[in-house]
C-alpha positions in Angstrom: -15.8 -15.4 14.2 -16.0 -17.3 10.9 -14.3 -20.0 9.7 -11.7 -18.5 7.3 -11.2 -16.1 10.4 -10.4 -19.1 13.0 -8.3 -20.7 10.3 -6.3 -17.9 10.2 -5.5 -17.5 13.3 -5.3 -20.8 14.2 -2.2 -20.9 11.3 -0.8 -18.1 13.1 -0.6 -19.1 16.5 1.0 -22.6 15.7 3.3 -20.7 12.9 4.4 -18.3 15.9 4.6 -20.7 18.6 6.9 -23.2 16.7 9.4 -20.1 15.9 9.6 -18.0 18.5 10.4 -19.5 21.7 12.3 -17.2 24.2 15.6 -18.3 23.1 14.4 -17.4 19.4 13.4 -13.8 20.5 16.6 -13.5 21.9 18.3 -13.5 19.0 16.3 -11.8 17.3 17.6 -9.4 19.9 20.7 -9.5 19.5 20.3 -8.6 15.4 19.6 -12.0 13.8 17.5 -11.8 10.7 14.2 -14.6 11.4 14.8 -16.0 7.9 12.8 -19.4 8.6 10.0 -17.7 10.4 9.9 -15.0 7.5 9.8 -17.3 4.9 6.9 -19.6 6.9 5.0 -16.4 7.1 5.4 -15.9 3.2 4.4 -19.3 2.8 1.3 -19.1 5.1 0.3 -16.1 3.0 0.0 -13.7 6.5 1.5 -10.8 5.0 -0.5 -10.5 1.9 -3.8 -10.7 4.5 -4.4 -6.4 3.6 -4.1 -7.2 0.0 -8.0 -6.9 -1.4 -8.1 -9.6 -4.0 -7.0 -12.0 -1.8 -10.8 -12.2 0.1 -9.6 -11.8 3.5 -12.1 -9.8 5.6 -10.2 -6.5 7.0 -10.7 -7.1 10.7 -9.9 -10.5 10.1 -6.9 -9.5 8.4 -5.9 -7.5 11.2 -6.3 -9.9 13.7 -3.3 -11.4 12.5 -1.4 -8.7 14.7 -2.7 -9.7 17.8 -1.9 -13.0 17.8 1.2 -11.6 16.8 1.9 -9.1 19.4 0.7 -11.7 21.7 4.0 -13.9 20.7 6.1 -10.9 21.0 7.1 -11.8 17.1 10.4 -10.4 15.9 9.2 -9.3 12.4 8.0 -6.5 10.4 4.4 -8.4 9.7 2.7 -5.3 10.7 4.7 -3.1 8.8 4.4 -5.5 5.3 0.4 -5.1 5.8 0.6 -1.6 5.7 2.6 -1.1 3.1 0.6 -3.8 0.8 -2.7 -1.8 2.0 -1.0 1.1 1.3 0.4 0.1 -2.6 -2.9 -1.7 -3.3 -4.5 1.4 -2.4 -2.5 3.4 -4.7 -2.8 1.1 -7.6 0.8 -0.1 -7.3 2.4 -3.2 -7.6 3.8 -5.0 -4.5 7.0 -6.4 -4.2 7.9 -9.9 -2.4 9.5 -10.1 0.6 9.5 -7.9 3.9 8.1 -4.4 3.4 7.7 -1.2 5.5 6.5 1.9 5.2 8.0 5.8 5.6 7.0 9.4 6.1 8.5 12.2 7.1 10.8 15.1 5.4 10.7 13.7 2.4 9.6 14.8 -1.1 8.7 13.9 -4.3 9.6 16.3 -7.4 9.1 16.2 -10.9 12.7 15.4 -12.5 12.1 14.9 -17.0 9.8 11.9 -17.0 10.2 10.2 -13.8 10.3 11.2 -10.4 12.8 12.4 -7.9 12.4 11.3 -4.6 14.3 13.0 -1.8 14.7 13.2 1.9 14.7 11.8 5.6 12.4 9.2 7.0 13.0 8.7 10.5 13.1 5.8 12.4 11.4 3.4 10.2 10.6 -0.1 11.4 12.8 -2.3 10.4 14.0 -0.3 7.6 17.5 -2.3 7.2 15.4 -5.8 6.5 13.6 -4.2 3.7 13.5 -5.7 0.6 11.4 -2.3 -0.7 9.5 0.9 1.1 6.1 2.4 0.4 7.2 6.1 1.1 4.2 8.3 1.6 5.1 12.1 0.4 2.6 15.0 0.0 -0.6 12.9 -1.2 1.7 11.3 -3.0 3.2 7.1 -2.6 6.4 6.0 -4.3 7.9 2.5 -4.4 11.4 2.4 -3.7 13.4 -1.0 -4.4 16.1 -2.4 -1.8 19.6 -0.2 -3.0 17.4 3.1 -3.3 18.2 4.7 0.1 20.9 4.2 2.7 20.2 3.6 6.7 21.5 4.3 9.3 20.1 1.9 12.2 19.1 2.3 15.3 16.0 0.4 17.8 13.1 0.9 19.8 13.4 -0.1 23.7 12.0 -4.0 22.1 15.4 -3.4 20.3 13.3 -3.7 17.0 15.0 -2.1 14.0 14.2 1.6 13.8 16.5 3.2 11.3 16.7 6.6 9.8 16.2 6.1 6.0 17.8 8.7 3.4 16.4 8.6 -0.1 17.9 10.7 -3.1 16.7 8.4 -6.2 14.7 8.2 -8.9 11.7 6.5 -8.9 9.2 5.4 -11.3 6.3 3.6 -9.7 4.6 6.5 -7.9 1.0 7.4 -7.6 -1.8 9.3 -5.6 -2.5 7.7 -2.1 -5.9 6.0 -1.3 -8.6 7.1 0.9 -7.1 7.0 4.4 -4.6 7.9 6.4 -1.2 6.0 6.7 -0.7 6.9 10.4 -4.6 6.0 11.8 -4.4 2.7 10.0 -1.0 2.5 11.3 -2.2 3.0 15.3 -5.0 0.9 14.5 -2.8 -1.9 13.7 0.0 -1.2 16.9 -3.9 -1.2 19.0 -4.1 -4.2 18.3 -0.4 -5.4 18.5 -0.7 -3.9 22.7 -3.8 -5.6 22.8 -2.0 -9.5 21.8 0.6 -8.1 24.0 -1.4 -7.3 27.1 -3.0 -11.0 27.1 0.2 -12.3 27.1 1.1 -11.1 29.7 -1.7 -10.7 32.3 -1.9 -14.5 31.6 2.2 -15.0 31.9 1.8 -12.4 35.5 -2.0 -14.9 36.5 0.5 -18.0 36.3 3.4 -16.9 38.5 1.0 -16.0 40.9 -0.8 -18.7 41.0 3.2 -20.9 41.1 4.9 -18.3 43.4 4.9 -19.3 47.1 6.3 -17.0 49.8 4.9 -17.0 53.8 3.6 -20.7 53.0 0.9 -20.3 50.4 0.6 -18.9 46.7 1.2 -15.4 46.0 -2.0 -14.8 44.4 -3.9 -15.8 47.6 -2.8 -12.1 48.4 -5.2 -9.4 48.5 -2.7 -6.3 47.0 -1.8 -9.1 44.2 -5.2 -10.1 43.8 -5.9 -6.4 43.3 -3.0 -6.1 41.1 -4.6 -9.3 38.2 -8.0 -7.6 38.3 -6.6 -4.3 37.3 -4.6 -6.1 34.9 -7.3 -8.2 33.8 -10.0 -5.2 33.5 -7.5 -3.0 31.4 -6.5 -5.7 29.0 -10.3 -6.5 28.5 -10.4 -2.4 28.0 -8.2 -2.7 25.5 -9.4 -5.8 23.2 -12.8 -4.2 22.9 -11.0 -1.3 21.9 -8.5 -2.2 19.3 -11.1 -4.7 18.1 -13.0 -0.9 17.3 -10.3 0.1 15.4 -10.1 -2.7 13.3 -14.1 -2.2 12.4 -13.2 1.3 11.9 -10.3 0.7 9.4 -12.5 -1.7 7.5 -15.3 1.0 7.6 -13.3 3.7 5.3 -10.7 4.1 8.2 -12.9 6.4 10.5 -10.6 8.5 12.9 -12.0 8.8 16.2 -12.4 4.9 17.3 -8.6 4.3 15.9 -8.1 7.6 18.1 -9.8 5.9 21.1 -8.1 2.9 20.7 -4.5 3.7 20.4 -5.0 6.2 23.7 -6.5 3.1 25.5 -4.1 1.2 24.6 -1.4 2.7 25.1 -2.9 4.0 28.8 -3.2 0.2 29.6 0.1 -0.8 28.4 1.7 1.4 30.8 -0.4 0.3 33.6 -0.3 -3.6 33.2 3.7 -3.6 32.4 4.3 -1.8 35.6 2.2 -4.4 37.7 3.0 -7.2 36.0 6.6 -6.3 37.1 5.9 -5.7 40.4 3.8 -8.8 40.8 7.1 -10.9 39.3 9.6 -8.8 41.9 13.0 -8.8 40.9 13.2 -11.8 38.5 10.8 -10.1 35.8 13.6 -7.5 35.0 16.2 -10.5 34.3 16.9 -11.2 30.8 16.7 -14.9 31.2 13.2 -14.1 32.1 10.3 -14.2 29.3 8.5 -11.2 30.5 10.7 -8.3 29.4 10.2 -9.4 25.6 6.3 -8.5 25.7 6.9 -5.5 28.4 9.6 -3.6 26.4 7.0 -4.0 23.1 4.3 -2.6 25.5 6.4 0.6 26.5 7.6 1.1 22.5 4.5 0.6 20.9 2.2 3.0 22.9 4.0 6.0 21.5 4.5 4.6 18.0 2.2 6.1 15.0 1.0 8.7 17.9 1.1 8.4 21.8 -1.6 8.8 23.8 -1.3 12.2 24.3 -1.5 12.7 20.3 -4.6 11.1 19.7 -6.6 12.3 22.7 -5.7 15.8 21.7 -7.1 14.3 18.5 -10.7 13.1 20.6 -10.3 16.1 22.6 -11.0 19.0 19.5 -13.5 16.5 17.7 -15.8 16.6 21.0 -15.1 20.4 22.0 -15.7 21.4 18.3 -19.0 18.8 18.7 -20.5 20.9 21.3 -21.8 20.5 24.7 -25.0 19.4 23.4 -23.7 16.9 21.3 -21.5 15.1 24.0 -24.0 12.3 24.4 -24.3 11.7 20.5 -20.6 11.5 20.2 -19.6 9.7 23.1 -22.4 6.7 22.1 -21.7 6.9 18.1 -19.4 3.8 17.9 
């Protein structure tokens, strides 16, 4: 890791600890809009990290999202940095404040000399906080100012805004998309959002049983929990390594197959190490005064976000058969 690299996330993990404390995420919760952690974000420069002339290495950049999934953070940081990749990419300008991105039945039509943009984009993150949207429609990407669609809200299980955008307006910024794909770099960045997630809690689940006493001694002097942490600990490693790939393969022309790996091992691990960090915390993990529900319920709604596992090892699963047997080997070692 280089210097601008630690420096960054150095800025991010004191930004997100000093704003998002459990009582913080609970309101978030409950619908309040992070207006002083937003604007300490803006200020910090975070969101802008996917935007090229700002110098910020790509994997660096994307970093960012584990430290951020590793505080469990209430805002659409992941969702600005796509949509700034994806506008940069296009040529287009970028808009302050919180952005987010959309696909979906939605289309772009020729209407005198300007565009028509109409449709459905459903559940879009955090839709109802966005100050614009980088829709993405047949090859195409529009920019569509705050006022140019209406939304009708609804959440993930996190209860993070995911909100059924309707457009019918006539936009002017639009322009051919940039190499990649919008939903790849998009899993790439939730890989690595599990990924914080998953250290945070396989070290929240190592702590209680290390502080939990029952029969006369520590939990985690138990053999069944003991087994529990190291299947934790080994799938959350897993995982790292793999959405660490992801972000290498984004910055290396957004190469399918590692962000394909990634997500699927991510998301298998998420399910796993929410399950036993559960059972290791009994009965008081599923109370809401409890922290561990805020990284858990992430866990469970990120692993099927921009593809489930399912998805993208379908995904693996034609590239190798297509490969051929005698090409296994060559493929399976090629990352």
């Amino acid at each position: 890791m280089d210097d601008t690299a630690r420096l960054l996330q150095s800025t991010a993990t004191r930004l997100f600890q000093d704003h998002f404390p459990p009582a913080a995420l609970a309101e978030a919760e409950r619908g309040t809009w992070p207006a002083a952690a937003w604007a300490a974000v803006e200020e910090a420069g975070l969101h802008h990290a996917m935007v090229p002339e700002h110098g910020v290495a790509v994997p660096d950049a994307l970093a960012l999202l584990r430290v951020a999934g590793e505080h469990a953070v209430p805002l659409p940081l992941t969702e600005t940095m796509l949509a700034t990749w994806l506008l940069a990419g296009a040529g287009l300008p970028i808009p302050d404040g919180p952005l987010t991105v959309a696909s979906g039945d939605v289309a772009l039509v020729r209407e005198g000399g300007g565009w028509r943009l109409a449709g459905l984009a459903s559940r879009v993150p955090w839709g109802r906080h966005a100050a614009a949207v980088a829709v993405l429609a047949g090859g195409l990407v529009a920019l569509v100012e705050k006022g140019g669609w209406t939304a009708e809200h609804g959440a993930n299980m996190a209860l993070e805004p995911r909100d059924d955008l309707r457009f019918d307006v006539v936009v002017d910024a639009v322009a051919p998309a940039g190499d990649g794909g919008l939903r790849a770099v998009g899993a790439a960045m939730r890989s690595l959002q599990i990924a914080g997630a998953l250290l945070r809690v396989t070290a929240m689940t190592t702590r209680y049983a290390q502080d939990r006493v029952q029969f006369g001694r520590p939990i985690g002097k138990f053999q069944a929990i003991q087994q529990y942490i190291a299947t934790m600990a080994a799938q959350t490693a897993a995982a790292v390594a793999a959405a660490d790939l992801a972000a290498e393969a984004v910055a290396d022309g957004v190469r399918v197959l590692p962000i394909a790996a990634a997500k699927a091992r991510t998301g298998e691990a998420a399910s796993l190490v929410a399950g036993l960090a559960h059972q290791v915390h009994g009965a008081i993990g599923f109370t809401y005064e409890h922290a561990l529900h805020f990284s858990t319920k992430r866990l469970w709604s990120w692993r099927d976000e921009f593809g489930s596992e399912a998805e993208w090892n379908a995904v693996l699963g034609r590239h190798i058969a297509g490969a051929g047997a005698v090409r296994l080997w060559e493929e399976l070692t090629a990352w």
